[in-house]
Backbone as CSV, one residue per row, in Angstrom:
resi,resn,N_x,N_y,N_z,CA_x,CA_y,CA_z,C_x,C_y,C_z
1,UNK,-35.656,16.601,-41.902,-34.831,17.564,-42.618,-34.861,17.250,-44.104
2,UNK,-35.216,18.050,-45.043,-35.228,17.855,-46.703,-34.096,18.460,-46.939
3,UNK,-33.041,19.387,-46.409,-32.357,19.604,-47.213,-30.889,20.124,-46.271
4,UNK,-29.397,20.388,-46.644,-28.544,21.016,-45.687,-28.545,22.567,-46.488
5,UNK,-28.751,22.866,-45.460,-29.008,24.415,-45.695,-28.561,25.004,-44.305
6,UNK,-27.393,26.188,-44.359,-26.720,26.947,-45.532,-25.583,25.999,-46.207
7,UNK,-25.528,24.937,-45.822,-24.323,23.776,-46.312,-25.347,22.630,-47.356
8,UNK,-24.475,22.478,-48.272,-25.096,21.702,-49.472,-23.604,20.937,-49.885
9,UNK,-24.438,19.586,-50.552,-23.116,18.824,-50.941,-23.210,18.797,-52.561
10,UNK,-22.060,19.569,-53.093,-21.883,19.612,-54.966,-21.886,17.882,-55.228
11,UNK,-22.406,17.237,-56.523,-22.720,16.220,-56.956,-22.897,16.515,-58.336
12,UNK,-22.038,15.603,-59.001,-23.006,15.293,-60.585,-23.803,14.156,-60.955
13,UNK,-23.047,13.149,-60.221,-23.680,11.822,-60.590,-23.958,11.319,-59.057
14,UNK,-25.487,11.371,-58.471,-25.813,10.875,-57.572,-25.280,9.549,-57.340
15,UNK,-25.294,8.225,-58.469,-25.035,6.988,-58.254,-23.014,7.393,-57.643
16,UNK,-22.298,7.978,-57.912,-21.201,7.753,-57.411,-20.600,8.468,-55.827
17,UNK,-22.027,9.201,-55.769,-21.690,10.052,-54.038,-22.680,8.357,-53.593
18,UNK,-22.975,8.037,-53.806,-23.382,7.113,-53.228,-22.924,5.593,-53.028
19,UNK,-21.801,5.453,-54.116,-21.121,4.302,-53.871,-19.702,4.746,-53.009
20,UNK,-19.468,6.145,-52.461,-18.712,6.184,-51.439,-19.496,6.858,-50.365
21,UNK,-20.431,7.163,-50.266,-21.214,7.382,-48.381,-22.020,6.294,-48.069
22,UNK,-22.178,6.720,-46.714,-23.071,5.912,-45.769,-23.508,6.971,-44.956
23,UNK,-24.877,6.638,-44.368,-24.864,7.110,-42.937,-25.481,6.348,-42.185
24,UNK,-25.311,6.737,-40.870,-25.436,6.476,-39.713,-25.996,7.507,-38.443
25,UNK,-25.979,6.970,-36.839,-26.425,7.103,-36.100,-25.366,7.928,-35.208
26,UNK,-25.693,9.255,-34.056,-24.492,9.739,-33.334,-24.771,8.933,-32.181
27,UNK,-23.977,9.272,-30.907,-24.476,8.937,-29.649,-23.792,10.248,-28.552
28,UNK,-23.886,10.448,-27.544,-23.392,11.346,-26.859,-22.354,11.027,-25.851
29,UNK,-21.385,11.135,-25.475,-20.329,10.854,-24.619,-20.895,11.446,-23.269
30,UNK,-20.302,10.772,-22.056,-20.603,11.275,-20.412,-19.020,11.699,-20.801
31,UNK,-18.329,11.183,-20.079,-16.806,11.240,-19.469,-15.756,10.692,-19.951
32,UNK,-15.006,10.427,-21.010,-14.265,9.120,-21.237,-12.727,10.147,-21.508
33,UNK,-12.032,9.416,-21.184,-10.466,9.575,-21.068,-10.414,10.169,-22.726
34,UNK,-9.523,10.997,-23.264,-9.069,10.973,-24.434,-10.031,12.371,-25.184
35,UNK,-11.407,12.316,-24.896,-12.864,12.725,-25.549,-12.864,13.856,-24.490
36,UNK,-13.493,15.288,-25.136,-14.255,16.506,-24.384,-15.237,15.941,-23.778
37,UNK,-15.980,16.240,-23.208,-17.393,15.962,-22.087,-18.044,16.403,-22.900
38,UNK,-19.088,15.130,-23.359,-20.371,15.294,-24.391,-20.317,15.212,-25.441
39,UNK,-18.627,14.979,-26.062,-18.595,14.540,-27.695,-19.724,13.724,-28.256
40,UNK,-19.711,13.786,-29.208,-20.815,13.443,-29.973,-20.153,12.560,-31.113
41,UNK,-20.043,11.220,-31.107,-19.561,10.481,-31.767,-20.041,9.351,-32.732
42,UNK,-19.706,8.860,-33.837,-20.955,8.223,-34.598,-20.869,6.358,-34.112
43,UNK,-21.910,6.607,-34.184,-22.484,4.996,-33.090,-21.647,3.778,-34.006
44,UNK,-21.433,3.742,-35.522,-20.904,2.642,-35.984,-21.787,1.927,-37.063
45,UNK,-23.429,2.286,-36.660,-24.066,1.371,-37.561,-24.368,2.207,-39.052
46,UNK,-23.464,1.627,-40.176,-23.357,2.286,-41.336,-23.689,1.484,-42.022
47,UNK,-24.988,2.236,-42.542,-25.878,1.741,-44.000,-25.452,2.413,-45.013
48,UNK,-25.902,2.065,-46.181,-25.845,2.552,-47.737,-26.826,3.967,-47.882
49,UNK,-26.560,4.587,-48.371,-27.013,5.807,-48.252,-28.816,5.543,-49.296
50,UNK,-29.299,5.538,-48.753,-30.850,5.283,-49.800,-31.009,6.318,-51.151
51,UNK,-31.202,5.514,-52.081,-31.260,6.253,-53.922,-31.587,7.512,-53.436
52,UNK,-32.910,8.187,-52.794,-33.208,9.392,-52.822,-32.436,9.692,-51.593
53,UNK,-31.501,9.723,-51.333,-30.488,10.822,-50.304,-29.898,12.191,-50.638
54,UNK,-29.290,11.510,-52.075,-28.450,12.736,-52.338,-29.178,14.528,-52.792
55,UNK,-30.259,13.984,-53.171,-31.097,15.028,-53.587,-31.806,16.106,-52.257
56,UNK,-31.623,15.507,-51.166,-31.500,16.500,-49.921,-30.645,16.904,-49.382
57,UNK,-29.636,16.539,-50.294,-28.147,17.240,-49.987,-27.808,17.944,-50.836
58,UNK,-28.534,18.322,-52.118,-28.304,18.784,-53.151,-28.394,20.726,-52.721
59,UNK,-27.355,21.460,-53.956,-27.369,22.757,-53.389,-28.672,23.381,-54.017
60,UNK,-29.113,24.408,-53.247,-30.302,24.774,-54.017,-30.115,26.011,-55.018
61,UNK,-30.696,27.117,-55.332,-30.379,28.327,-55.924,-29.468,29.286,-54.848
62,UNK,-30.144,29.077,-53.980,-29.392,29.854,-52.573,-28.343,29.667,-51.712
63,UNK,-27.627,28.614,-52.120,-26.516,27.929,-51.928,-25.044,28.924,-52.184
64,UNK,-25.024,29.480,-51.395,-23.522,30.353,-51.817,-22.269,29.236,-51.928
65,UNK,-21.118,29.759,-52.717,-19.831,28.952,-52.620,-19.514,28.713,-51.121
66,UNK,-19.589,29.206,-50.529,-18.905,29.372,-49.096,-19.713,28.275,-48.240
67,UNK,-20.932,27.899,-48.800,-21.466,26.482,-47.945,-21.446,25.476,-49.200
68,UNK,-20.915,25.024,-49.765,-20.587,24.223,-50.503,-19.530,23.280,-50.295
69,UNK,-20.294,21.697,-49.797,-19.446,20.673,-49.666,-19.005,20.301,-50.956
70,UNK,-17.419,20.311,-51.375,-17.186,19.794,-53.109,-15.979,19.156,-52.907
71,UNK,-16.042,17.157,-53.526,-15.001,16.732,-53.204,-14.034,16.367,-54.878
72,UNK,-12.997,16.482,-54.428,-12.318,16.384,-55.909,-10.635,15.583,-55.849
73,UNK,-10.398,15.307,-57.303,-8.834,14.048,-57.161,-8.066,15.554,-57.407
74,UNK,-6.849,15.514,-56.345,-5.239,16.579,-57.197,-5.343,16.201,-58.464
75,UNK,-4.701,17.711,-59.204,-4.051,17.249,-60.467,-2.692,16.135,-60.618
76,UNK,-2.281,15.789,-61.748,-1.388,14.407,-61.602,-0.168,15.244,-61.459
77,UNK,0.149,16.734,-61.897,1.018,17.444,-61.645,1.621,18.260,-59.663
78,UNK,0.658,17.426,-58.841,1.042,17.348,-57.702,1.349,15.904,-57.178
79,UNK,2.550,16.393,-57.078,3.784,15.119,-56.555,4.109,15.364,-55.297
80,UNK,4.323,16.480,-54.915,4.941,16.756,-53.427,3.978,17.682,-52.481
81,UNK,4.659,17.772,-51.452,3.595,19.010,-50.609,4.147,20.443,-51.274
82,UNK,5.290,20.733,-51.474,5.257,22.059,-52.213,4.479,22.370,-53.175
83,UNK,4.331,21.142,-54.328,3.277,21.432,-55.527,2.275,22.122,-54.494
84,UNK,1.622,21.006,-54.029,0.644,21.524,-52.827,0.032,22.607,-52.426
85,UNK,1.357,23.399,-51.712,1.079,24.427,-51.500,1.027,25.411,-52.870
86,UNK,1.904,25.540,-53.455,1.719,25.828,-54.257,0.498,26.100,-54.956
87,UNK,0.039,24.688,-55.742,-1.569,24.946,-55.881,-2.839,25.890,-55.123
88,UNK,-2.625,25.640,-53.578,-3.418,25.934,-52.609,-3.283,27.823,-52.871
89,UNK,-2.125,28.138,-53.081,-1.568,29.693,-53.249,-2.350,30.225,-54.544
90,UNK,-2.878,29.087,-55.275,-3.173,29.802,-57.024,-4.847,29.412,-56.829
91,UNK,-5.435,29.228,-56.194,-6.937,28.847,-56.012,-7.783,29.774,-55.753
92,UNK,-7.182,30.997,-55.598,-7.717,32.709,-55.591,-7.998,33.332,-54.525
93,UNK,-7.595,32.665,-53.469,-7.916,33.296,-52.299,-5.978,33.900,-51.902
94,UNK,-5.679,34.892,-52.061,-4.265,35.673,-51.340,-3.372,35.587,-50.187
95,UNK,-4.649,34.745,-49.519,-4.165,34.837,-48.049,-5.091,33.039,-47.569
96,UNK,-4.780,32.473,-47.832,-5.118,31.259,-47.364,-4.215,30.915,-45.771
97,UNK,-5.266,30.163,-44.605,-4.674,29.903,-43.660,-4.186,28.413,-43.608
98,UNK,-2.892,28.533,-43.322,-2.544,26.987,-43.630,-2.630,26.363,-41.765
99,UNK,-3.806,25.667,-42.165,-3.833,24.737,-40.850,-2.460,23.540,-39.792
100,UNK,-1.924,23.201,-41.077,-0.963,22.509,-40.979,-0.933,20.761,-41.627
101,UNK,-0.307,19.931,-41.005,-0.519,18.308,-41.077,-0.555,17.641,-40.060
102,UNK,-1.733,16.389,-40.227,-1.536,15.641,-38.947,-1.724,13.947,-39.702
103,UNK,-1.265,13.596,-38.710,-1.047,11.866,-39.433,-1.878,11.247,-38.449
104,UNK,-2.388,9.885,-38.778,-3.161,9.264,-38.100,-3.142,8.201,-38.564
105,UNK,-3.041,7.218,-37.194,-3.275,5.857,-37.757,-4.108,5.250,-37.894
106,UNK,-4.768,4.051,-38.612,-6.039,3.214,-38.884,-6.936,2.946,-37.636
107,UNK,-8.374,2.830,-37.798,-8.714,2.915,-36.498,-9.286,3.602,-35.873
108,UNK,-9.147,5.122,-36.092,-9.064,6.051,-34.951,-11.056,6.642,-35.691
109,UNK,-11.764,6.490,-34.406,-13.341,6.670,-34.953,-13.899,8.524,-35.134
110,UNK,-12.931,9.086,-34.694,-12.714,10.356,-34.698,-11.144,10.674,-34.568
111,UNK,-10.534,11.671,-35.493,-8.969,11.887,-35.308,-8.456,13.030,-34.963
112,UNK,-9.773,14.218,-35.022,-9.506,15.159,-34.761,-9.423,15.815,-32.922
113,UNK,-8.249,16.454,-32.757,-7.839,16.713,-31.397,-7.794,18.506,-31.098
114,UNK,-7.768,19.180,-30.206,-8.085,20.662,-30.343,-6.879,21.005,-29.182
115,UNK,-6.002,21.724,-29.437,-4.858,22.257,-28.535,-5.345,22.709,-27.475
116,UNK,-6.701,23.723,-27.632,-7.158,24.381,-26.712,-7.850,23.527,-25.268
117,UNK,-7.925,21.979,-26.138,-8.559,21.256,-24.897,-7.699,20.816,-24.391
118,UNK,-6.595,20.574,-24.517,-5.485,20.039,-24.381,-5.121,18.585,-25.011
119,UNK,-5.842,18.845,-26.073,-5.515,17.571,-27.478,-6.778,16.285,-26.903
120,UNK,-7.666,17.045,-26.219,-8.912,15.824,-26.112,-9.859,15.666,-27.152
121,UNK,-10.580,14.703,-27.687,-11.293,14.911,-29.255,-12.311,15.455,-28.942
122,UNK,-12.669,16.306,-29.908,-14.403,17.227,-29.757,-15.349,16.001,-30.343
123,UNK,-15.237,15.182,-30.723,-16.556,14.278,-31.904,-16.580,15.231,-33.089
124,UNK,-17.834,15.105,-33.563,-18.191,16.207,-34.531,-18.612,17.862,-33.662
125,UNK,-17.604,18.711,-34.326,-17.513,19.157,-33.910,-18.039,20.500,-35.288
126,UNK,-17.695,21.974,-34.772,-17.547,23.058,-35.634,-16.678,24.120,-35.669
127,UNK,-15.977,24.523,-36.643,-14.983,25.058,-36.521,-14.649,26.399,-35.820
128,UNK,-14.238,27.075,-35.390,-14.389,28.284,-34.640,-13.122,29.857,-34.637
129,UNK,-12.187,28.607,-35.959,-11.890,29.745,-36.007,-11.325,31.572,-36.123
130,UNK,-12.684,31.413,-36.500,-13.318,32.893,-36.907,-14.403,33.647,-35.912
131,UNK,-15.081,32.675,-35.456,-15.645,32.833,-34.180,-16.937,33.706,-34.848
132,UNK,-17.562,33.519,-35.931,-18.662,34.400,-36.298,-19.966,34.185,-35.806
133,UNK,-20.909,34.807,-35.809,-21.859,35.017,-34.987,-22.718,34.578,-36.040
134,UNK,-24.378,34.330,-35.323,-25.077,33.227,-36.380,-25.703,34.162,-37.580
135,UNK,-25.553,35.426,-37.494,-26.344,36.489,-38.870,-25.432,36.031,-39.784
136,UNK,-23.645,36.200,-39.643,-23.225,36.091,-40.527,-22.400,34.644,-41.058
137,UNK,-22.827,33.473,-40.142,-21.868,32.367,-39.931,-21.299,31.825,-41.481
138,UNK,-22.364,32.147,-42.053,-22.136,31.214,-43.820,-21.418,31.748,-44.330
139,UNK,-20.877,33.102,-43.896,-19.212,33.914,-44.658,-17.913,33.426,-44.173
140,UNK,-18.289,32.701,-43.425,-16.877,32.060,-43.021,-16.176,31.479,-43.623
141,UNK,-14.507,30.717,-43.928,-13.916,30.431,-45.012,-14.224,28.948,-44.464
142,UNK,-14.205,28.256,-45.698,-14.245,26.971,-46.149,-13.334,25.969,-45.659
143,UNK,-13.328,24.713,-45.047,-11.893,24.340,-45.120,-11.388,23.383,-46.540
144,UNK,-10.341,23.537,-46.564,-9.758,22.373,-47.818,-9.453,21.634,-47.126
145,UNK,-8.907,20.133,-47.733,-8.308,19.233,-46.419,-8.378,18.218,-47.567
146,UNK,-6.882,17.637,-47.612,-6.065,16.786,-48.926,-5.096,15.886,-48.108
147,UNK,-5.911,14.280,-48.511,-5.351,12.737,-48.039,-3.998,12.650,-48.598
148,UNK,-3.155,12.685,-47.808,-1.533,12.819,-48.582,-1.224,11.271,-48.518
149,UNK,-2.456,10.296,-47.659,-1.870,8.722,-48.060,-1.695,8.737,-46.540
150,UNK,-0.266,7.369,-46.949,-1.370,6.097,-48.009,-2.078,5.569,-47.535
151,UNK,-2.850,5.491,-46.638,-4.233,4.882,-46.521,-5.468,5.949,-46.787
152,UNK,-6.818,5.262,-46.936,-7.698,5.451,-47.214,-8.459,6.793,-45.860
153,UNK,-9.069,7.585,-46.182,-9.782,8.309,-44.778,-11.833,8.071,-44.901
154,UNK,-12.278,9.199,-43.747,-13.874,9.174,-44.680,-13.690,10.913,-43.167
155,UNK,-14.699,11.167,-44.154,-15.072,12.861,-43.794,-16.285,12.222,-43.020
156,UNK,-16.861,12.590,-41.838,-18.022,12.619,-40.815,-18.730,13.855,-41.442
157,UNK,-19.626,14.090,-41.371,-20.472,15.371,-41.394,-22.323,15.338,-41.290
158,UNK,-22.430,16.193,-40.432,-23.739,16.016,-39.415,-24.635,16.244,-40.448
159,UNK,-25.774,15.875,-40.346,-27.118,15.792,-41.152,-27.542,16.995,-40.973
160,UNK,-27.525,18.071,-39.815,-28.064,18.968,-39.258,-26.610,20.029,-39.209
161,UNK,-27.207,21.185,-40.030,-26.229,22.389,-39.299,-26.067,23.191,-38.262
162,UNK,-25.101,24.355,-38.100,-25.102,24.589,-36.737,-26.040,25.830,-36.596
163,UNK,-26.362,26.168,-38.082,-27.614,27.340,-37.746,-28.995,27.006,-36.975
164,UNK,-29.546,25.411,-38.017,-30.362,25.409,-37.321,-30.356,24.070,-36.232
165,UNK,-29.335,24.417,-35.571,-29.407,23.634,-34.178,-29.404,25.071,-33.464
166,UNK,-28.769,26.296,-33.581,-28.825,26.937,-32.684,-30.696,27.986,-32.616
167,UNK,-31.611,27.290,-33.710,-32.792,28.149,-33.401,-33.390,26.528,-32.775
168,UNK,-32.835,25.554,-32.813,-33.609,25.022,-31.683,-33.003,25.320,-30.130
169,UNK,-31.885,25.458,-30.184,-31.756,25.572,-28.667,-31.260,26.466,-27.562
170,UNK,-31.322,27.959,-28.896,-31.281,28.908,-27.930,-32.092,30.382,-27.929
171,UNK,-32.751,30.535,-27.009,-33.620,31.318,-27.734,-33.724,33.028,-27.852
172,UNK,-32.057,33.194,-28.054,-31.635,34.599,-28.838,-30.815,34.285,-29.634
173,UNK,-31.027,33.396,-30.209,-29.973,33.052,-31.384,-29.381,33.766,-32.433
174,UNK,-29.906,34.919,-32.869,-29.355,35.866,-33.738,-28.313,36.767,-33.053
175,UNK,-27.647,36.823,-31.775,-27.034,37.209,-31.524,-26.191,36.381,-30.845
176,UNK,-26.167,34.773,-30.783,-25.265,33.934,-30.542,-24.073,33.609,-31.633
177,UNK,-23.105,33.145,-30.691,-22.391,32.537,-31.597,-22.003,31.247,-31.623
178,UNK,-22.138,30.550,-32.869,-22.510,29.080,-32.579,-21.359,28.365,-32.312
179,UNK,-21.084,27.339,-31.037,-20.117,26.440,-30.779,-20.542,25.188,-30.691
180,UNK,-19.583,24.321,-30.760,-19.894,22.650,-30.821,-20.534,22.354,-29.626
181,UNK,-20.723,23.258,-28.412,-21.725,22.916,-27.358,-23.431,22.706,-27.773
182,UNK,-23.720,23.998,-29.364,-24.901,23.616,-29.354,-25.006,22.712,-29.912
183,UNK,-24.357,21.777,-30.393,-24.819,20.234,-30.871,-25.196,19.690,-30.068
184,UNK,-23.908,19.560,-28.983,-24.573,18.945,-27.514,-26.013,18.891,-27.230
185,UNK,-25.951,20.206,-26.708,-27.436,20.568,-26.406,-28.928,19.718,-26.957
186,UNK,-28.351,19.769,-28.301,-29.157,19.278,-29.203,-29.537,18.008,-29.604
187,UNK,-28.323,17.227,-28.781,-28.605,16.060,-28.823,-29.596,15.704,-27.351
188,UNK,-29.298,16.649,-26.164,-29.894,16.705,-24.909,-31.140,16.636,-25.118
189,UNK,-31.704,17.606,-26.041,-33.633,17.790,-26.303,-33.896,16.994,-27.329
190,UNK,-33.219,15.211,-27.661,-33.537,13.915,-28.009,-33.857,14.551,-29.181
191,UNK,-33.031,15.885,-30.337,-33.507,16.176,-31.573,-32.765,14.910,-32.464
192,UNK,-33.198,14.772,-33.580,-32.986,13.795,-34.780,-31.784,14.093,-35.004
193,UNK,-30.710,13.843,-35.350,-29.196,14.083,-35.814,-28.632,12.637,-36.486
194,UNK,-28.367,12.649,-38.024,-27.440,11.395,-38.097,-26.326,12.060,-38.606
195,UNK,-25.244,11.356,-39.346,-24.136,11.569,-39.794,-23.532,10.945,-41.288
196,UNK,-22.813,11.371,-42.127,-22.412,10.967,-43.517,-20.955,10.783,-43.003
197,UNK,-20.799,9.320,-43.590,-19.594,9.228,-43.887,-18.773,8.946,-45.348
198,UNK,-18.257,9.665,-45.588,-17.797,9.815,-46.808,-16.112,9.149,-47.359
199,UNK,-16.156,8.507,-48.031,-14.902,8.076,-48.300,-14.030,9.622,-49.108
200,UNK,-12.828,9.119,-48.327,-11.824,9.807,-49.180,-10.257,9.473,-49.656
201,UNK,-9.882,8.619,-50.814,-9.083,8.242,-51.146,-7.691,8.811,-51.070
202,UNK,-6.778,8.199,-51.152,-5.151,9.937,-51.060,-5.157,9.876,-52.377
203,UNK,-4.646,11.352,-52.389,-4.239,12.072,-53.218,-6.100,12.697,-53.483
204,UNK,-7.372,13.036,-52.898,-8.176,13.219,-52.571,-8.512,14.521,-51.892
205,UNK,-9.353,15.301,-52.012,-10.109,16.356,-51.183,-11.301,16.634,-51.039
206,UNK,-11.191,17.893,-50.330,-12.739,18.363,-50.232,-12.820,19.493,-49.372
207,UNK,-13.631,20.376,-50.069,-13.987,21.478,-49.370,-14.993,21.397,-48.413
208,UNK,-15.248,22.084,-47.294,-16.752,22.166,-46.707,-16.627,23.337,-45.499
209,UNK,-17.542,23.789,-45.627,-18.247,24.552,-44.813,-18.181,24.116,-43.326
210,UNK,-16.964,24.011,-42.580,-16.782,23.195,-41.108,-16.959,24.296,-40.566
211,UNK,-17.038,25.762,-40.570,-17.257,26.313,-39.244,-19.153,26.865,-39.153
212,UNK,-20.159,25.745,-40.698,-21.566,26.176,-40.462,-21.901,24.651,-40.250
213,UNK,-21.133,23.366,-40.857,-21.648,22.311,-40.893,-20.851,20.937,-39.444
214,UNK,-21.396,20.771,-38.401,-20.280,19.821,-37.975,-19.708,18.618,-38.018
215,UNK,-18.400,18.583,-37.976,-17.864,17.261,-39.038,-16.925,16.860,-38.516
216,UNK,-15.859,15.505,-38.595,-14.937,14.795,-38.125,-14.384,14.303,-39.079
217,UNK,-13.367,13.717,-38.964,-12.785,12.605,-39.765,-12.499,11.171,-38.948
218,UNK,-11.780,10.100,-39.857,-11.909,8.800,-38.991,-11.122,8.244,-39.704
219,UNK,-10.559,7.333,-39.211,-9.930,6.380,-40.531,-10.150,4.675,-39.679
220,UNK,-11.431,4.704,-38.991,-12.300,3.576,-38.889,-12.305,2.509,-39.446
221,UNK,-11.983,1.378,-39.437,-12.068,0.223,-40.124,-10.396,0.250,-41.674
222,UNK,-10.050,1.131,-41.438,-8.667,0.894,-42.389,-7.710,0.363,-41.737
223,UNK,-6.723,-0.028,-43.139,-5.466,-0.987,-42.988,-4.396,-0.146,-42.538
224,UNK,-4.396,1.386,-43.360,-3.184,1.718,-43.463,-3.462,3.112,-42.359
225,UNK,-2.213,3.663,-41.839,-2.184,5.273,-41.520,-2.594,6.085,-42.539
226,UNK,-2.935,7.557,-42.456,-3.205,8.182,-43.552,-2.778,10.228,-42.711
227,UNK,-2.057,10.508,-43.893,-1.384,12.315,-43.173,-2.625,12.914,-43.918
228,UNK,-2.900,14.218,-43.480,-3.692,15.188,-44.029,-3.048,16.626,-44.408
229,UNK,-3.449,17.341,-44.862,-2.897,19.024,-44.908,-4.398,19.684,-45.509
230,UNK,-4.228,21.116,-44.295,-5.810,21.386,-44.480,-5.411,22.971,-44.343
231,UNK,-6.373,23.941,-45.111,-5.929,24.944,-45.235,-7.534,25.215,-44.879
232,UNK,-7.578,27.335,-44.500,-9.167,27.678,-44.453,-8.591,28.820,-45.931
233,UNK,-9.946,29.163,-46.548,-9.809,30.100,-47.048,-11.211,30.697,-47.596
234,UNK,-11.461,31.668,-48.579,-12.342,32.121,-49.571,-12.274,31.741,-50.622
235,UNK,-12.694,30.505,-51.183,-12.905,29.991,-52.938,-13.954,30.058,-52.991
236,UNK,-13.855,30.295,-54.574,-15.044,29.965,-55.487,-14.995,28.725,-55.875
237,UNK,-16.585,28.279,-55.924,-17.002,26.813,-56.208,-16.136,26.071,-57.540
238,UNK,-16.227,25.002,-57.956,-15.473,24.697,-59.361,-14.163,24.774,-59.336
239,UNK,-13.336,24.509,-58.526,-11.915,24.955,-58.513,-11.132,23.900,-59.462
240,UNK,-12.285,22.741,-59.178,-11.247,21.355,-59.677,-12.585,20.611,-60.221
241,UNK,-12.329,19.590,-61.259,-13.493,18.412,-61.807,-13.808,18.214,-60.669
242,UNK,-15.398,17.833,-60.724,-15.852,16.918,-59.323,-15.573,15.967,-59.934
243,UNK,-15.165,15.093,-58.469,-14.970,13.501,-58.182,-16.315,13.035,-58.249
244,UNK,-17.330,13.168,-57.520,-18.452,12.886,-57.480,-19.717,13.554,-58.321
């Protein structure tokens, strides 16, 4: 893979996306208590991301806002979750969906849980929802998602998107609609898949493309708990200085 396409990660200074990622290796789940059947979870062995990485993550000309991974610090004028919302209300989208908050303690190698499974973890998963079909999947809204503390988090996100996992593994794909099963799949026909893990400090964010790119969070190897608040919406790129 040379590049994430329709998902790209915004960067100015390669040397500093690189002194907070790594990647690594997935593996596939059989059965385990807690986990969906077949999660897809990252194996653990985390290297330094190699000098020429970031530049295949880089957006190209064709890169719409809407697949644009962009991580950035709050202004110092957010103190509370109302600022918060607040902010989240003035970022130009009218109608932003507020996901909600979830807290998590240190540890946890995936944190994300899905009501619909009955709170079992997907792994890396993709978001759904909007439930769009693969012609139009890259119009889908973005998620935001802001470390309210105090511990440290890291964003998961697959090397491979869910467009083109679904022209490897299904073969009417323009009229599918892509779910975290075709990762599965995809890991089934022994395709290449690693994973980025990305640090994210509190008071910290980041946009991305979770219902084209699939992704997790973790707070793996930390000291402290850490809350989140995650909204979907329609922004335009640049909302805030990049961090990176």
């Amino acid at each position: 893979m040379t590049t994430m396409h329709p998902a790209a990660i915004a960067y100015r200074d390669p040397a500093a996306l690189i002194a907070r990622c790594e990647i690594g290796s997935v593996r596939r789940l059989g059965r385990e208590p807690g986990y969906e059947s077949g999660a897809v979870l990252p194996v653990g062995d985390w290297s330094p991301l190699p000098d020429d990485h970031p530049e295949r993550y880089a957006p190209s000309v064709f890169t719409k806002d809407s697949g644009l991974i962009e991580f950035f610090r709050l202004p110092a004028t957010v103190v509370d979750r109302h600022a918060l919302a607040v902010l989240v209300a003035e970022l130009g989208d009218p109608h932003p969906v507020h996901l909600g908050e979830t807290a998590d303690p240190p540890g946890e190698l995936v944190t994300h849980r899905l009501p619909e499974s009955g709170g079992l973890r997907p792994g890396l998963h993709v978001d759904n929802h909007q439930n769009l079909p693969y012609t139009v999947r890259e119009t889908a809204r973005r998620r935001l998602c802001v470390n309210l503390g105090p511990g440290s988090r890291h964003l998961l996100l697959s090397t491979v998107d869910i467009k083109s996992i679904c022209r490897t593994v299904q073969d009417r794909y323009e009229t599918h609609h892509p779910h975290t099963d075709d990762l599965r799949f995809f890991l089934d026909r022994q395709r290449p898949l690693r994973v980025l893990r990305i640090r994210i400090d509190p008071g910290e964010g980041w946009f991305a493309p979770t219902a084209v790119l699939p992704y997790d969070e973790s707070t793996d190897g930390q000291e402290l708990p850490s809350a989140t608040a995650s909204w979907l919406g329609h922004w335009e790129r640049g909302q805030f200085g990049p961090l990176v």
